[in-house]
N, CA, C, O and CB atoms as a CASP TS submission, in Angstrom:
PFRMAT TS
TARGET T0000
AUTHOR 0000-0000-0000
METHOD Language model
MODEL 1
PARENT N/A
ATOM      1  N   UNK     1     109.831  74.798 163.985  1.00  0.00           N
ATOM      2  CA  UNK     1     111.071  75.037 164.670  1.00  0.00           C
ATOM      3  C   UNK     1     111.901  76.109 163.970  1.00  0.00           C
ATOM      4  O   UNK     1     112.428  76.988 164.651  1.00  0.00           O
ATOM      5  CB  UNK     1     111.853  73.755 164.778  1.00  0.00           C
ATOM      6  N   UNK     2     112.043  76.082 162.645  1.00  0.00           N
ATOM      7  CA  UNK     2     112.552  77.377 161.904  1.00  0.00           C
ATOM      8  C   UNK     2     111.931  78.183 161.450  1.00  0.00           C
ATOM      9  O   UNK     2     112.428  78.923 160.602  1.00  0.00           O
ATOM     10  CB  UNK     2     113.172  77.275 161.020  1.00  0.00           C
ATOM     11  N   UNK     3     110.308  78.354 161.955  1.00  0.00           N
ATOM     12  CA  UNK     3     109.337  79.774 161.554  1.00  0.00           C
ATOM     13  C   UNK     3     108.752  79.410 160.872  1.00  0.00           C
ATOM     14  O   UNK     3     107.740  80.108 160.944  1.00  0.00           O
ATOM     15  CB  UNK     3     109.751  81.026 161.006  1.00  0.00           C
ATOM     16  N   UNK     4     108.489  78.006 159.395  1.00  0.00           N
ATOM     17  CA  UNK     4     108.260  77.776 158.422  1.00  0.00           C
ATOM     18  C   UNK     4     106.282  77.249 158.806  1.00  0.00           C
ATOM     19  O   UNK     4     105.819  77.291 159.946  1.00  0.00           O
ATOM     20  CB  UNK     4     109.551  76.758 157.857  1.00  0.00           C
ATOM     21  N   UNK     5     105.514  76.838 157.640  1.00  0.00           N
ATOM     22  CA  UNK     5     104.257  76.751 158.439  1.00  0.00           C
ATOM     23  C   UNK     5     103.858  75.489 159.302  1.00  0.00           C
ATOM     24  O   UNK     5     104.644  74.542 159.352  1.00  0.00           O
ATOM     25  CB  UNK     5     103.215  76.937 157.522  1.00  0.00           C
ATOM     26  N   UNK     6     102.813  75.457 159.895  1.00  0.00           N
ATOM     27  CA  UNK     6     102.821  74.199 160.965  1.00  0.00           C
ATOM     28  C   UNK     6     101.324  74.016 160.493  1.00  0.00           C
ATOM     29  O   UNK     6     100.823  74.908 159.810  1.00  0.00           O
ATOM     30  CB  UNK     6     103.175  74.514 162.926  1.00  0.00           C
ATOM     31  N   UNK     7     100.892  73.359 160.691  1.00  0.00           N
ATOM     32  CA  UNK     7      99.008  72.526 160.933  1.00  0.00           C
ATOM     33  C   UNK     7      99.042  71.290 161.886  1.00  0.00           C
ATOM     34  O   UNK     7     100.064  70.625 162.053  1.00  0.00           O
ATOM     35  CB  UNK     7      98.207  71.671 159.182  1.00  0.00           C
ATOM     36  N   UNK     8      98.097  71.085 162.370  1.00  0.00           N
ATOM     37  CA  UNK     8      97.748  69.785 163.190  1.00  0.00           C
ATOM     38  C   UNK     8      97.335  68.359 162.561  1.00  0.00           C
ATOM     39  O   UNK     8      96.415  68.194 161.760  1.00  0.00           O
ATOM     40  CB  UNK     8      96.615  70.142 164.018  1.00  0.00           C
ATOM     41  N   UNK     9      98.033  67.542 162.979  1.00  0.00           N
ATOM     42  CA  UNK     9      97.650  66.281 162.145  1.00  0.00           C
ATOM     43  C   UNK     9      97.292  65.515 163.256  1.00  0.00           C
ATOM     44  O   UNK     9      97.930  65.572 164.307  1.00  0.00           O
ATOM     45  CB  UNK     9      98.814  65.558 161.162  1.00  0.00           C
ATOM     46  N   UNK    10      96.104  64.646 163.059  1.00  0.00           N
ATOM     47  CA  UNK    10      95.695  63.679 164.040  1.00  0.00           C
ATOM     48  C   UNK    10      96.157  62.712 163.776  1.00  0.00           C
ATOM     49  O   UNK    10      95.910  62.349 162.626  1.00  0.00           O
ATOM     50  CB  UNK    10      94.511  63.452 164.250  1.00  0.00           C
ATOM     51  N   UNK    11      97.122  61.693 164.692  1.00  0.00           N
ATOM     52  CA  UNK    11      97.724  60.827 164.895  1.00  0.00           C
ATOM     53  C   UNK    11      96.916  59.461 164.791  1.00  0.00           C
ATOM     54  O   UNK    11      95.879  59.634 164.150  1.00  0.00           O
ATOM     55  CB  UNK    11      98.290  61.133 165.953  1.00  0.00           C
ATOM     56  N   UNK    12      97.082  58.163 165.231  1.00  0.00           N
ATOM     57  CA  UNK    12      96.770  56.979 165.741  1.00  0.00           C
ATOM     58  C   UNK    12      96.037  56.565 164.412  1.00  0.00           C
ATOM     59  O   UNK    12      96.133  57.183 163.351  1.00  0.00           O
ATOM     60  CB  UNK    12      95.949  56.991 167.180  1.00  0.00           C
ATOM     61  N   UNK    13      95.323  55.478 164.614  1.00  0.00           N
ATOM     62  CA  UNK    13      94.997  54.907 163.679  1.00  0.00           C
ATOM     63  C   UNK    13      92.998  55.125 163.699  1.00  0.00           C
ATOM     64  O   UNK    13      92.319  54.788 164.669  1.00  0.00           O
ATOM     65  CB  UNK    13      95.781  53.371 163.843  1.00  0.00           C
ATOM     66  N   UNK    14      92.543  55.605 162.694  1.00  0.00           N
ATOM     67  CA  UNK    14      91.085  56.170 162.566  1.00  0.00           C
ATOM     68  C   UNK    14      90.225  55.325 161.782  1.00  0.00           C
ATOM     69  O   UNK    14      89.241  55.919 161.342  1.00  0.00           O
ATOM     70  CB  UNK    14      91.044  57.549 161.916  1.00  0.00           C
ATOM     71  N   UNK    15      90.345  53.720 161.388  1.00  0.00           N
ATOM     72  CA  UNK    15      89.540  53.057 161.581  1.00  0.00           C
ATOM     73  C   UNK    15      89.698  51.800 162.004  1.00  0.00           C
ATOM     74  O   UNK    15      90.103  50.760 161.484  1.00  0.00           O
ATOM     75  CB  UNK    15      89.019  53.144 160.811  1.00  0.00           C
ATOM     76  N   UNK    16      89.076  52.277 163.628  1.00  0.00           N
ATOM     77  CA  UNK    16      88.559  51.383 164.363  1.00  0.00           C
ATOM     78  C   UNK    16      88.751  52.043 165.754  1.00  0.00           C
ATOM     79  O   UNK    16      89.199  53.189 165.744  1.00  0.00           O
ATOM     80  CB  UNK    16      89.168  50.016 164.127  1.00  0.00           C
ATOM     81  N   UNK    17      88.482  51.494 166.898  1.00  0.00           N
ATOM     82  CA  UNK    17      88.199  51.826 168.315  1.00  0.00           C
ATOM     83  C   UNK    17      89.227  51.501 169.248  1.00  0.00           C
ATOM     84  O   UNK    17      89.632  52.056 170.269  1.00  0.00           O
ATOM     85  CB  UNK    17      87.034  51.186 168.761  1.00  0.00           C
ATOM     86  N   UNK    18      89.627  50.195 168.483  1.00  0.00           N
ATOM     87  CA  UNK    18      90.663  49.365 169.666  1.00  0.00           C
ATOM     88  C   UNK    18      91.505  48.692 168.723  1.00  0.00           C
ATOM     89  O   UNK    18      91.105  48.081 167.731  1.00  0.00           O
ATOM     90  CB  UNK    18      89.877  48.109 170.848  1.00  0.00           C
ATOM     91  N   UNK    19      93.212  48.901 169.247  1.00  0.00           N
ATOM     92  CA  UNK    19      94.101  48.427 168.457  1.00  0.00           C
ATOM     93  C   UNK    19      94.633  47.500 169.668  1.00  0.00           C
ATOM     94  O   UNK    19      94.860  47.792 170.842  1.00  0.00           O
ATOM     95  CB  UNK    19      95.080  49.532 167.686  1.00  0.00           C
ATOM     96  N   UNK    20      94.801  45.797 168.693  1.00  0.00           N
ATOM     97  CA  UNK    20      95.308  44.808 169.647  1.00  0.00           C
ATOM     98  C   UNK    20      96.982  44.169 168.710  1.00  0.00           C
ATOM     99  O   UNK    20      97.289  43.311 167.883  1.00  0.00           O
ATOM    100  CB  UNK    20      93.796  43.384 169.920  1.00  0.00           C
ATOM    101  N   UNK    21      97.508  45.030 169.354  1.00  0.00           N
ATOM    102  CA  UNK    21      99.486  44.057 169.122  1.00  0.00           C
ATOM    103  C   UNK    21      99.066  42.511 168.738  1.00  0.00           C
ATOM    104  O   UNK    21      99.364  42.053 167.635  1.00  0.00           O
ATOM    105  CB  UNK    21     100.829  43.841 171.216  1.00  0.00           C
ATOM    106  N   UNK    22      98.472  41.866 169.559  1.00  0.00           N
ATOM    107  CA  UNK    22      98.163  39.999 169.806  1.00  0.00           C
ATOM    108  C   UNK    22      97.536  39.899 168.397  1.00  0.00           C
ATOM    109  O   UNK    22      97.993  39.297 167.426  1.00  0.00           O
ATOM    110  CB  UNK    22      96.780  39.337 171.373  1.00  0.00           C
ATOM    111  N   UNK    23      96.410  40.602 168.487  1.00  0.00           N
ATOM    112  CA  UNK    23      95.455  39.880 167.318  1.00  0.00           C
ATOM    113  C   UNK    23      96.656  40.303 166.160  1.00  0.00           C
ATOM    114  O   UNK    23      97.313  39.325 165.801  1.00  0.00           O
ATOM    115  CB  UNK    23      93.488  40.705 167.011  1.00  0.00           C
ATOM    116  N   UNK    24      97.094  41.771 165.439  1.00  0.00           N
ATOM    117  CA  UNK    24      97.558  42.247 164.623  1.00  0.00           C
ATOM    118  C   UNK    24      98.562  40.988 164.061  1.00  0.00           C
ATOM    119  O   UNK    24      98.551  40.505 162.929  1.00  0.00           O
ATOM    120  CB  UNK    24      98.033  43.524 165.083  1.00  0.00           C
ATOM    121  N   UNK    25      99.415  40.617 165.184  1.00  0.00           N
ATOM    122  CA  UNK    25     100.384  39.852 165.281  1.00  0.00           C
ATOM    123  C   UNK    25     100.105  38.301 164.685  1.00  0.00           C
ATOM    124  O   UNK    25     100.779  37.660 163.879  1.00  0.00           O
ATOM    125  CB  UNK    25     100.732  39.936 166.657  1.00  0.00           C
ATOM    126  N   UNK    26      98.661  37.876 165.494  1.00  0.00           N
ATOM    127  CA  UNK    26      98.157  36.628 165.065  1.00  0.00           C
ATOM    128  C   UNK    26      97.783  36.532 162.960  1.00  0.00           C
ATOM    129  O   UNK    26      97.505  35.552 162.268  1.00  0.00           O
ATOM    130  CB  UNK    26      96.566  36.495 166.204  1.00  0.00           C
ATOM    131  N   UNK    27      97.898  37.493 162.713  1.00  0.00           N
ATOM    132  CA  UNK    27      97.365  37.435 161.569  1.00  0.00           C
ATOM    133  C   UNK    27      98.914  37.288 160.508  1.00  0.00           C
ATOM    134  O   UNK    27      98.919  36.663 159.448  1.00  0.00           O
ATOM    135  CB  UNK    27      96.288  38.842 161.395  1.00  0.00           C
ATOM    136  N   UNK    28      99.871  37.853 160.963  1.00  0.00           N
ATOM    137  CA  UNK    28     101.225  37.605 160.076  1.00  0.00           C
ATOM    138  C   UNK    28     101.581  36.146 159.939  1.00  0.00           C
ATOM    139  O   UNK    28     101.744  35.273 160.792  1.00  0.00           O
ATOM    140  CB  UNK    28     102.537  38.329 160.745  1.00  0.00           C
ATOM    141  N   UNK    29     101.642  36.133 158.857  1.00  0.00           N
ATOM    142  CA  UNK    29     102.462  34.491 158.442  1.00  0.00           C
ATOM    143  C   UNK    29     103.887  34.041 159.508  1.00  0.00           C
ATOM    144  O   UNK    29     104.207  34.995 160.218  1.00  0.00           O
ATOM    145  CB  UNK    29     103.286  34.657 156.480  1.00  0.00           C
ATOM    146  N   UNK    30     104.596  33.018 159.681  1.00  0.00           N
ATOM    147  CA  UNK    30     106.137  33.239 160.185  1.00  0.00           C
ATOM    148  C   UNK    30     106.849  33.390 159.037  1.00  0.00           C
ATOM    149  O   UNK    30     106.784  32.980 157.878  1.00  0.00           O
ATOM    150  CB  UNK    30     106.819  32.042 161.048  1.00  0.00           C
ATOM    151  N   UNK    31     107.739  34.288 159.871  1.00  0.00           N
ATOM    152  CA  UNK    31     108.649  34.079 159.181  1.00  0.00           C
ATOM    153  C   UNK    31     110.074  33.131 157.824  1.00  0.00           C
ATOM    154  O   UNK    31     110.871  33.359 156.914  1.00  0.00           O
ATOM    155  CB  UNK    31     108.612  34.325 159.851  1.00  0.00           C
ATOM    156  N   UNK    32     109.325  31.770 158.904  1.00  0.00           N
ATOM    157  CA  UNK    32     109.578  30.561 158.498  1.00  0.00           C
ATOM    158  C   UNK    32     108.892  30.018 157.663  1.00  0.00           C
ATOM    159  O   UNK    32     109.210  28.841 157.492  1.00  0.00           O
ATOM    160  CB  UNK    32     109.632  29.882 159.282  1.00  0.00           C
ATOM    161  N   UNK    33     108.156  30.334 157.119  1.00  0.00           N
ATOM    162  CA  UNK    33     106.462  29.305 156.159  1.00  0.00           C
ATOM    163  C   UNK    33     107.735  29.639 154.796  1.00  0.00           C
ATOM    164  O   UNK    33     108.581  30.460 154.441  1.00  0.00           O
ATOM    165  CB  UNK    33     103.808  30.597 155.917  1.00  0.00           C
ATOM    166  N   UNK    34     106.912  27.937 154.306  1.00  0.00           N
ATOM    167  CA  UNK    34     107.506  27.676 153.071  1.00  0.00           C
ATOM    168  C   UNK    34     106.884  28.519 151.961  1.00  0.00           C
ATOM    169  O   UNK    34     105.711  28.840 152.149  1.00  0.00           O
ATOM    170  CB  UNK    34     107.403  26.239 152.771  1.00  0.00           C
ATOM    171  N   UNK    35     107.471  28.933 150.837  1.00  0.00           N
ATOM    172  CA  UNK    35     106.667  29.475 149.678  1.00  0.00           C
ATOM    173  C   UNK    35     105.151  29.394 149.319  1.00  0.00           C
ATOM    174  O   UNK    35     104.405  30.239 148.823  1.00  0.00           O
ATOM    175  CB  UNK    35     107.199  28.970 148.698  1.00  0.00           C
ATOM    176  N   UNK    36     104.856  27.673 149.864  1.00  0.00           N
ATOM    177  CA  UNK    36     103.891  26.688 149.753  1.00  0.00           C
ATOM    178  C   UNK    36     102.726  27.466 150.843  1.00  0.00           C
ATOM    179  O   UNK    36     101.583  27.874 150.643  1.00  0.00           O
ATOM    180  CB  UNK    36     104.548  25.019 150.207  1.00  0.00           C
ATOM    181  N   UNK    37     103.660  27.451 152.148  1.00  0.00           N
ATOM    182  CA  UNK    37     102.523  27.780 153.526  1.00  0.00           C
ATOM    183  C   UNK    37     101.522  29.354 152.818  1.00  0.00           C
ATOM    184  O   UNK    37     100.333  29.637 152.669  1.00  0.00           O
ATOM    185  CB  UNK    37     103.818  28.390 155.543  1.00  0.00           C
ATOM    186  N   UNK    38     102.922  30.058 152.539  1.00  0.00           N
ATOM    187  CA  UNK    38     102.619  31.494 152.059  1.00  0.00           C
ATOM    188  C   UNK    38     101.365  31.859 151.310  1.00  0.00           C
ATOM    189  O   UNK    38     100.401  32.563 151.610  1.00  0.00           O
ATOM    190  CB  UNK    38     103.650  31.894 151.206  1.00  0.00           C
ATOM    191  N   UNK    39     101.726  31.058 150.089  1.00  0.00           N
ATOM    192  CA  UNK    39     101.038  31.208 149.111  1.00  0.00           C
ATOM    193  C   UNK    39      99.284  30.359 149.514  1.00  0.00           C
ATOM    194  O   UNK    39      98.233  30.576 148.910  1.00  0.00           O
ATOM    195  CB  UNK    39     102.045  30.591 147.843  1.00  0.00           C
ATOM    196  N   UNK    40      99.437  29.670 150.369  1.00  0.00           N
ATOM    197  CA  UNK    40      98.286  28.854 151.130  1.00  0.00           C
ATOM    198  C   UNK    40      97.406  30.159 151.842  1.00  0.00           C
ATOM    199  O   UNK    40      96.242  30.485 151.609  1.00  0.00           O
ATOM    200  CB  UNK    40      99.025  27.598 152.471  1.00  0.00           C
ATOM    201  N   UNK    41      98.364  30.764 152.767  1.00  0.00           N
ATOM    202  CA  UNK    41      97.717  31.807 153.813  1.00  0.00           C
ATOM    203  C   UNK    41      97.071  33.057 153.080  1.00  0.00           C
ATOM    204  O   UNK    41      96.035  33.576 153.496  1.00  0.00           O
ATOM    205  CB  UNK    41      98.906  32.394 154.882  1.00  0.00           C
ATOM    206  N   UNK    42      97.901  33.600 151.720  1.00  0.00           N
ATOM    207  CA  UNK    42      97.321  34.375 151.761  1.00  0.00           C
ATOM    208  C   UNK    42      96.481  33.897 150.674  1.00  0.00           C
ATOM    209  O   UNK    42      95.985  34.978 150.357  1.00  0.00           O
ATOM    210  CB  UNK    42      97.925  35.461 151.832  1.00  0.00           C
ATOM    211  N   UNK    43      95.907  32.952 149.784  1.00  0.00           N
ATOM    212  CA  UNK    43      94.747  32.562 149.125  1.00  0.00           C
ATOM    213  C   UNK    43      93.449  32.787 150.338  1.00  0.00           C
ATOM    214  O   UNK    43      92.516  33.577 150.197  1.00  0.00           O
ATOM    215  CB  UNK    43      94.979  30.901 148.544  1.00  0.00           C
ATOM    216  N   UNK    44      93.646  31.972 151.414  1.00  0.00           N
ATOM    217  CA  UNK    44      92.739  31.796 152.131  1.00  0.00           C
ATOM    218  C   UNK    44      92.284  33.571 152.357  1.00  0.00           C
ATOM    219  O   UNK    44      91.079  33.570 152.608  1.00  0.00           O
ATOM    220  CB  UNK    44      93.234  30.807 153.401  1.00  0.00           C
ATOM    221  N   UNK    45      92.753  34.840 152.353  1.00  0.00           N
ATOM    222  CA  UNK    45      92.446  35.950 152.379  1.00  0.00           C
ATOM    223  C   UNK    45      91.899  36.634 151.319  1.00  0.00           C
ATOM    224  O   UNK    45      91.460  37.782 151.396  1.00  0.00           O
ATOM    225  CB  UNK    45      93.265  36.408 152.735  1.00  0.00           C
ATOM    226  N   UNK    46      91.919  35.822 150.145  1.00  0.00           N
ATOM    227  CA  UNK    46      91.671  36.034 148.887  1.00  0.00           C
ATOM    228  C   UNK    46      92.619  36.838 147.824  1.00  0.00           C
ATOM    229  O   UNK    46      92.387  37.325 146.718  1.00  0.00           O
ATOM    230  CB  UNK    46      90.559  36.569 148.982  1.00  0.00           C
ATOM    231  N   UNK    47      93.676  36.772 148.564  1.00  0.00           N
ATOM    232  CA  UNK    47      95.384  37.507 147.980  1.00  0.00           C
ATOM    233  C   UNK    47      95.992  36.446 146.666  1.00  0.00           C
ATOM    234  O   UNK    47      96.318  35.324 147.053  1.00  0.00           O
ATOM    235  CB  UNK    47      96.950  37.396 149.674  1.00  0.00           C
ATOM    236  N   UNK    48      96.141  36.698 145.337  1.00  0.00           N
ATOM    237  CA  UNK    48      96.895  36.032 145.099  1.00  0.00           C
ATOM    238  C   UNK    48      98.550  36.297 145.085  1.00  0.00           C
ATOM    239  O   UNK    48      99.299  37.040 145.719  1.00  0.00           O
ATOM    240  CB  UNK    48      96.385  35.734 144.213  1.00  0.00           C
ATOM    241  N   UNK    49      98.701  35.438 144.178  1.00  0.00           N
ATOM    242  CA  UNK    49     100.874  35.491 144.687  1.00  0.00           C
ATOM    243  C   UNK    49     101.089  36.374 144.004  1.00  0.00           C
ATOM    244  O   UNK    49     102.294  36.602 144.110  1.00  0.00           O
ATOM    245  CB  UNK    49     102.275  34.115 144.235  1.00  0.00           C
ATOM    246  N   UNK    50     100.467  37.320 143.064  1.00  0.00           N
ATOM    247  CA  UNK    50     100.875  38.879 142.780  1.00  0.00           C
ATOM    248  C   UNK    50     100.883  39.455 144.144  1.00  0.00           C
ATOM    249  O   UNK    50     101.934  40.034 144.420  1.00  0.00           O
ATOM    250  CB  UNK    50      99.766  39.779 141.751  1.00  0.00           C
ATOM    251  N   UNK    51     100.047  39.444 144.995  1.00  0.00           N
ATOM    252  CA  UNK    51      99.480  39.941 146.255  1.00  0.00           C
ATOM    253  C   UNK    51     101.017  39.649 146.748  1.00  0.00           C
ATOM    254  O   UNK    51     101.932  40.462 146.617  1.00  0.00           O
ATOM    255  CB  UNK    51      97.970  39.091 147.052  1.00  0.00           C
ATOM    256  N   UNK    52     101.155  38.232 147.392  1.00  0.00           N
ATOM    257  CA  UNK    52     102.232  38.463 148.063  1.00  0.00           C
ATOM    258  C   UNK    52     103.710  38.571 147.693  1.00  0.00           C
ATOM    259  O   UNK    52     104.653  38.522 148.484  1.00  0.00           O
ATOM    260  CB  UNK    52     102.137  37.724 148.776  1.00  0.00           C
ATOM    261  N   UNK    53     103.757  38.703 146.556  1.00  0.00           N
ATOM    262  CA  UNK    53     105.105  39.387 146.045  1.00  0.00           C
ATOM    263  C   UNK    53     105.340  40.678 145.972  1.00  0.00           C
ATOM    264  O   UNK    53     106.457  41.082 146.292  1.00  0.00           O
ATOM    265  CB  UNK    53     105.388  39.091 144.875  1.00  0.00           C
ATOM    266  N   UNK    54     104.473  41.464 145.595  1.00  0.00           N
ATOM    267  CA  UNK    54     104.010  42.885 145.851  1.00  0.00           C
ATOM    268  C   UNK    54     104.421  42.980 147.744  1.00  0.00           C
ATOM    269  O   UNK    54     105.150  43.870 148.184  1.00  0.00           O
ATOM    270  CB  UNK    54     101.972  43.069 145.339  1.00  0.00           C
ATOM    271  N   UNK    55     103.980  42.223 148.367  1.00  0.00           N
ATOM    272  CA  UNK    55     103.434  42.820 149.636  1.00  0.00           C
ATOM    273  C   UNK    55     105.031  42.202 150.273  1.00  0.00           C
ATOM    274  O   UNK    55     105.814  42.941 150.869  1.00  0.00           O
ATOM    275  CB  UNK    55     101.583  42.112 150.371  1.00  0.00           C
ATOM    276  N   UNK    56     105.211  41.202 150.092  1.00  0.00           N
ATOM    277  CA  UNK    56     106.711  41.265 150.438  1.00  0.00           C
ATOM    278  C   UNK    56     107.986  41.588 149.946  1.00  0.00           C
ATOM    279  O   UNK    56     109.087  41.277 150.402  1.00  0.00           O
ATOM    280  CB  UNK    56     106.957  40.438 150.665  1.00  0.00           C
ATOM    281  N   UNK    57     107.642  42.377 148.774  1.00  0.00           N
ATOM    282  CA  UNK    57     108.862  43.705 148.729  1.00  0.00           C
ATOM    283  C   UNK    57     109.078  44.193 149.176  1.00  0.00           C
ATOM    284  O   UNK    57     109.959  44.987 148.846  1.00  0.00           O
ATOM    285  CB  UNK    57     109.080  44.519 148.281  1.00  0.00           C
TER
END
């Protein structure tokens, strides 16, 4: 827009084929889960609570 240089960047997301809102969605904890639920959900992913303290900063 002010003359400066430009390149093309490909957008969307490049791995995978099909992006689903539902599933993406199904996979977030609530908002509501106790420390307890948290720390439950993301073990089961193999995250520990470094993981989700990190990740919910």
């Amino acid at each position: 827009m002010v003359g400066g240089p430009s390149w093309v960047v490909r957008t969307g997301r490049q791995d995978g084929r099909i992006s689903s809102a539902s599933e993406a969605s199904a996979q977030l904890p609530s908002p509501f889960a106790s420390i307890n639920q948290l720390k439950q959900n993301f073990a089961a992913k193999g995250l520990s609570v470094k993981d989700l303290v990190v990740l919910s900063g």
